[in-house]
N, C-alpha and C positions, 0 to 999 in steps of 0.2 A: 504494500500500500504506500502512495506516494508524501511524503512529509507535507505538499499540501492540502491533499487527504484527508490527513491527521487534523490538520488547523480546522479543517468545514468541522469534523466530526467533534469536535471538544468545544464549537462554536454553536450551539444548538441552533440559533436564527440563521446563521449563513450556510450553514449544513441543509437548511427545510430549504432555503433561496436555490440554493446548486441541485439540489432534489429536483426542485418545480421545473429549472431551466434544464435538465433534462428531460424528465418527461413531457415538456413541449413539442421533444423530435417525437414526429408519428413514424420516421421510416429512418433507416440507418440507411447513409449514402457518403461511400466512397469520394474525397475528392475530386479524382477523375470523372466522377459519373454525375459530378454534380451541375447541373446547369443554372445559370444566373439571367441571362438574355431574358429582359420582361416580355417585349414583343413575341418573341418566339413561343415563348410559354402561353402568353394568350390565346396565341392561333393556334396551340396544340387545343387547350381547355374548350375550344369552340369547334375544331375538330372534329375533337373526341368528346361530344357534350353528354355520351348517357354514360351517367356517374354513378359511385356509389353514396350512400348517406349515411355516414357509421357515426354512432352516438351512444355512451358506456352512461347515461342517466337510468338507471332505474334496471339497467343489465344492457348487453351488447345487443342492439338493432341494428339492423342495416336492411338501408331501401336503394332501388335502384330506379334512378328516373332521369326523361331528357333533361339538361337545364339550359336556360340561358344565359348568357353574359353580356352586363353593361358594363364596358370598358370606363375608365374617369384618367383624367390628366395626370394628376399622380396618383401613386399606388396603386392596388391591384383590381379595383373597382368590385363590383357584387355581381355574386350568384341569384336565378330566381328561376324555383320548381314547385310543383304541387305534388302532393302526395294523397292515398285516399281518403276522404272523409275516418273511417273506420281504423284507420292503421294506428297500433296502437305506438311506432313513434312519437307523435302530434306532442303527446305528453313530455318528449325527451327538449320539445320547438319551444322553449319556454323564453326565448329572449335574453338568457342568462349562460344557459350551457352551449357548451364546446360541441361544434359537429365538425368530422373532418369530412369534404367530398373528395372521391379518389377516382379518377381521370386516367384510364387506362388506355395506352396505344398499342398498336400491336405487339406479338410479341412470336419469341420460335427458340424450336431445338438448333444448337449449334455444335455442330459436330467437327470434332478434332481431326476426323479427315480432309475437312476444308481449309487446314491451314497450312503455309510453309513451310514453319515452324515444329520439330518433332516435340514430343515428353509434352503435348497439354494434352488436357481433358475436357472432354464436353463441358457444356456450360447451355444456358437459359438465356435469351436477348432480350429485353422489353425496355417501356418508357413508362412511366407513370407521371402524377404529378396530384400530389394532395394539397388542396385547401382547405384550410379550418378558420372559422368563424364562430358567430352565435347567430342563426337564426331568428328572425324577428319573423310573425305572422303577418301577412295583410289584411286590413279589414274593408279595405277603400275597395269597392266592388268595380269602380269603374278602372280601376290602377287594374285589378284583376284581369278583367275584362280584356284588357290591353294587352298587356302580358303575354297572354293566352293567345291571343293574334296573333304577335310577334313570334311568339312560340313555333307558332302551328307551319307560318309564312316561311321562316328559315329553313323547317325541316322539310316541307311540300313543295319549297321551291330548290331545294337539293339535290332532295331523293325523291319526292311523286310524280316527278318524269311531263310535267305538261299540265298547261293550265285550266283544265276539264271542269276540275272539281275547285269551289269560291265557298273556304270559310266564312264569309263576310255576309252570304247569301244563305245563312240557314237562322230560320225563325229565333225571335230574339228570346222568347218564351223556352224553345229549345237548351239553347245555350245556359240563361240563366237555369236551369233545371239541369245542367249538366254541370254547371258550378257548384249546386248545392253539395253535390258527394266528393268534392275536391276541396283541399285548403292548401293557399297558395304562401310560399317564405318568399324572403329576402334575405340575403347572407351580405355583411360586407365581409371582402379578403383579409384574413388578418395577418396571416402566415401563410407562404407557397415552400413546397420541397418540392425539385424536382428532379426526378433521378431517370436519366439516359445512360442503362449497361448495354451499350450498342457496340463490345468492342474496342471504343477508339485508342484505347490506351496501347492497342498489339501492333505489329509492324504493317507497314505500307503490303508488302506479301500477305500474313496474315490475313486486312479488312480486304484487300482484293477477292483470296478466298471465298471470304464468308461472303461478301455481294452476290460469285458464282455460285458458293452451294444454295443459299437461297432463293436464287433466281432458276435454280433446278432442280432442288429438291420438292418435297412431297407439301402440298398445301394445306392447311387444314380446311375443313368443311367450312365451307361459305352458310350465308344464313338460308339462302335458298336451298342448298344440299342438306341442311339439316331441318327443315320446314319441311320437305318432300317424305322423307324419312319419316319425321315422326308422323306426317299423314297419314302415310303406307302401314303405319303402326295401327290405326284406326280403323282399316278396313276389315 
């Protein structure tokens, strides 16, 4: 144990102070794997916007939902999702406690035959990126209202392939009646990790590798091949 160590532990205030400021990290990350670039981090979180919602109030929950992002001039601006009426989260949304959202990008097996380099071992690639705040409730229906637009706009005008189908265009009686089994948060950013084990730390040989093996190795099931599948399950 390090003689600084020592001084926290015989200090009983500044022992609980060093406590807290650790358990603030929610993910251990490697210098190397650590990234700082706020921009970049943004455009992952918007991305990759369906998050998870992990919250240790009352025992560990965790929900999974699209969210949105309102970027702000400085810092890391707010998160905003709904979650269902019934879920018994809600209880964890209290305006006080800690939620971390965790922003997951791809990820894959990496195999030591793809590299230059003899004597490594497989390894796991991926990107995350965890934000924690405290959740605040909306109650401003027409702030709701908005939201939920915006919401729906970014992902239909992404992924719904053409502009057929007009959220805008469905009875307003509808909607309101579709809000009522939703409640909607706001998070501002308080804290961002964001950890990229992509490799980069191995030699120009090496990430050459790993680009080839992945660009020909084995894919995982897309969501359409595993939609079909569990169909097929059904019949």
């Amino acid at each position: 144990m390090s003689k600084r160590r020592d001084v926290l532990l015989a200090m009983p205030f500044l022992a609980a102070a060093s406590a807290e400021a650790e358990e603030a990290e929610t993910i251990y990350i490697p210098q190397k794997q650590e990234e700082k670039e706020r921009g970049f981090i943004l455009d992952f979180l918007e991305e990759f916007s369906f998050a998870m919602l992990i919250t240790a109030k009352g025992g560990v929950r965790v929900t999974n939902v699209p969210t949105l992002l309102d970027r702000e001039a400085d810092g890391w601006g707010k998160l905003w999702w709904h979650i269902a009426k019934g879920n018994g989260q809600n209880e964890a949304f209290d305006g006080t406690s800690e939620c971390t959202v965790v922003f997951h990008g791809p990820h894959g097996y990496i195999s030591p035959n793809w590299y230059a380099g003899k004597n490594s071992v497989p390894t796991w690639n991926f990107a995350v990126v965890h934000a924690t705040g405290r959740p605040q409730r909306i109650t401003d229906d027409e702030a709701f209202a908005s939201n939920l637009q915006r919401l729906v706009a970014q992902n239909e005008n992404h992924y719904g392939g053409g502009p057929s189908w007009d959220y805008s265009k469905l009875p307003d009686s509808y909607l309101k009646g579709m809000r009522g089994g939703i409640v909607p948060y706001e998070m501002k950013i308080e804290q961002v990790e964001a950890k990229f084990k992509l490799g980069q730390d191995r030699s120009g040989g090496d990430r050459e590798g790993v680009l080839k093996g992945l660009s020909s190795g084995k894919k995982a099931r897309s969501l359409l091949e595993l939609t079909e599948a569990y169909y097929a399950r059904m019949k």
